[in-house]
Backbone bond lengths (Angstrom), bond angles and torsions (degrees), N, CA, C in turn:
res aa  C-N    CA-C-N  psi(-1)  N-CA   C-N-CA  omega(-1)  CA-C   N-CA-C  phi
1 X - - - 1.451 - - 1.530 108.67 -
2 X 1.352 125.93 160.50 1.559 131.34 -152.53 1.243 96.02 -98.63
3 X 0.988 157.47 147.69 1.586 167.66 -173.02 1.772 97.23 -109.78
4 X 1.362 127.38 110.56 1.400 138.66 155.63 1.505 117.77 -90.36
5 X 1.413 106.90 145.44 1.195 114.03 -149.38 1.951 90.74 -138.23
6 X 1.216 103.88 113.79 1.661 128.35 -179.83 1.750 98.41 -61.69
7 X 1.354 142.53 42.66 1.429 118.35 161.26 1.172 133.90 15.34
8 X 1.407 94.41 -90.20 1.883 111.39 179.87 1.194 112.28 -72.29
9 X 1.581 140.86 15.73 1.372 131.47 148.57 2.069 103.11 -117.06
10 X 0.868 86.40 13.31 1.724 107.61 176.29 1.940 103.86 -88.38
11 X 1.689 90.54 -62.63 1.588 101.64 -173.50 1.870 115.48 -69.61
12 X 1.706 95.92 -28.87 1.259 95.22 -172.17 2.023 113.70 -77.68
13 X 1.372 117.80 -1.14 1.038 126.96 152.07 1.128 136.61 -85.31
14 X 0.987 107.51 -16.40 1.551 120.30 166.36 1.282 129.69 -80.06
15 X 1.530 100.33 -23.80 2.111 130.52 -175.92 1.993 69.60 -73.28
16 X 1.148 100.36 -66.82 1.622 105.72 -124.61 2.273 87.86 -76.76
17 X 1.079 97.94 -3.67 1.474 86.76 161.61 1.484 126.43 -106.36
18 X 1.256 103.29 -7.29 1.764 121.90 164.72 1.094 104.65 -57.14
19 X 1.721 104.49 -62.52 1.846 117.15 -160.72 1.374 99.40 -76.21
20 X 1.519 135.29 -8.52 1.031 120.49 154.35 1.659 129.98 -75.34
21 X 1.167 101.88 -35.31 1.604 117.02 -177.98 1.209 99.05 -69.98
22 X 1.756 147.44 -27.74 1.239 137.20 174.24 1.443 118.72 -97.32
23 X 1.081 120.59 -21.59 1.368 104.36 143.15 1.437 142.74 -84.29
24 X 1.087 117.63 10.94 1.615 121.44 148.27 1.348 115.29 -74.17
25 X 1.742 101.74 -33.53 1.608 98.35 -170.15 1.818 110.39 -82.35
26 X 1.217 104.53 -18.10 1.290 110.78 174.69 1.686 130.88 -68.76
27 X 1.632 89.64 -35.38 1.485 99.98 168.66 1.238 121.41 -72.92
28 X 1.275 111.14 -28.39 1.638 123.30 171.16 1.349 118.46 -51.39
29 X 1.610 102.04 -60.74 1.936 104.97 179.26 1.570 100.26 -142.84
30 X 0.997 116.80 142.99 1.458 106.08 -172.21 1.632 89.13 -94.26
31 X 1.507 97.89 161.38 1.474 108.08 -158.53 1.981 99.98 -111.26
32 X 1.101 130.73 149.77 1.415 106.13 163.17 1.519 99.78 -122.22
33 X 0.649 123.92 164.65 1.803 146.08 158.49 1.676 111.15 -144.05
34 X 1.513 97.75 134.24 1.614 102.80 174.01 1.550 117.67 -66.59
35 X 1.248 113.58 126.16 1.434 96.96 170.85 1.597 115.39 -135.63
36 X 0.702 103.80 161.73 1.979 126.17 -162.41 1.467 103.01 -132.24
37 X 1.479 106.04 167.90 1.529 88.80 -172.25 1.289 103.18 -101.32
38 X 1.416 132.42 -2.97 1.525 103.73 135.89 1.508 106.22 -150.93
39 X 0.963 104.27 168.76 1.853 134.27 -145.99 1.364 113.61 -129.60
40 X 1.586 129.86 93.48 1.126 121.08 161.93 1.195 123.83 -50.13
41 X 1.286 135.68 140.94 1.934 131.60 163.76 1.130 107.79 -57.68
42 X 1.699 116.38 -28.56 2.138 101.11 -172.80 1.394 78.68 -70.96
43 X 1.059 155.82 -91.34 1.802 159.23 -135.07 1.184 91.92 -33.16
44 X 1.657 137.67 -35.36 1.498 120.31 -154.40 1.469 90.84 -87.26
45 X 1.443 123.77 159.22 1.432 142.13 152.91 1.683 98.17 -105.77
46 X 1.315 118.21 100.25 1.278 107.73 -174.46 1.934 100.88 -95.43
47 X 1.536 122.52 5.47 1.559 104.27 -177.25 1.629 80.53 -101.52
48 X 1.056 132.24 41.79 1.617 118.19 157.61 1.393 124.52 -115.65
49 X 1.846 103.62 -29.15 1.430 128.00 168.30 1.800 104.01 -52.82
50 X 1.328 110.29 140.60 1.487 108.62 161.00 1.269 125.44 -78.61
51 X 1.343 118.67 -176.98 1.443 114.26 -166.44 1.881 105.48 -83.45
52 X 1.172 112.79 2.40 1.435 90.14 172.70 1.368 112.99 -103.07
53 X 1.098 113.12 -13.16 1.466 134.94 -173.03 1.737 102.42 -65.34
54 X 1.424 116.94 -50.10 1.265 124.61 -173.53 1.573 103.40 -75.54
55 X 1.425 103.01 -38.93 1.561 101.43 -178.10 1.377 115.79 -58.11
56 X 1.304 147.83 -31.13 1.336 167.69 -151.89 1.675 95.41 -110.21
57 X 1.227 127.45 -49.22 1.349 117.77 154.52 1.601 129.65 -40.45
58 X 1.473 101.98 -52.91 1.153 99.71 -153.32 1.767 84.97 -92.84
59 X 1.367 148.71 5.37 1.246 165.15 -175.16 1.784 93.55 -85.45
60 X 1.468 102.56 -80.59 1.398 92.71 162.38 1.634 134.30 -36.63
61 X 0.826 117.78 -57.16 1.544 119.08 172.96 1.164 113.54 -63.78
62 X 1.172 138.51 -26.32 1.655 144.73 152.17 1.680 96.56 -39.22
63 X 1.224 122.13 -62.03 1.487 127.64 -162.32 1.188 111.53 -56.30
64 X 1.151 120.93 -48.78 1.440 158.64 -164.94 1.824 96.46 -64.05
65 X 1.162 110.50 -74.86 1.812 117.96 169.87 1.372 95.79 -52.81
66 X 0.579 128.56 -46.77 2.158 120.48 -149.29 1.878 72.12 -70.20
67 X 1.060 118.04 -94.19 1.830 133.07 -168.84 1.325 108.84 -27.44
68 X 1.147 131.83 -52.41 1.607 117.01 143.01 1.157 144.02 -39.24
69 X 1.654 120.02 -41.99 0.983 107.99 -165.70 1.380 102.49 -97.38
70 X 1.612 111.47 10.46 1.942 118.67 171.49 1.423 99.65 -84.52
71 X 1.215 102.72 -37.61 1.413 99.71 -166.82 1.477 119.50 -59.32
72 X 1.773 123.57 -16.85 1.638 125.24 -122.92 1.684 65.58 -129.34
73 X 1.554 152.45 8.47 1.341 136.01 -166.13 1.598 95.05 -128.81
């Protein structure tokens, strides 16, 4: 028999263990990044950013896919 696999209660654990993992890290040190209201990726130097900095990036952009891809069903 075929094994089905729930996505969107797949992804929404994954959001919600990101947004957990960055707010621990946030309370720890607060992070800054410049922001503008919008931001090319060539502009970023991302091997200069530290690792929490990217993590919270790439946390955001997690959010960002998940909310789209609810939206698109």
């Amino acid at each position: 028999m075929a094994r089905t696999v729930n996505f969107s209660r797949r992804a929404g654990k994954i959001k919600s263990a990101i947004d957990e993992l960055v707010t621990e890290m946030t309370h720890a040190r607060p992070i800054v990044i410049p922001t503008k209201d919008k931001v090319k990726l060539s502009e970023i130097n991302f091997d200069s950013l530290e690792l929490k900095a990217l993590m919270k990036i790439q946390a955001h952009l997690s959010r960002v896919i998940y909310e789209k891809s609810k939206a698109k069903k």
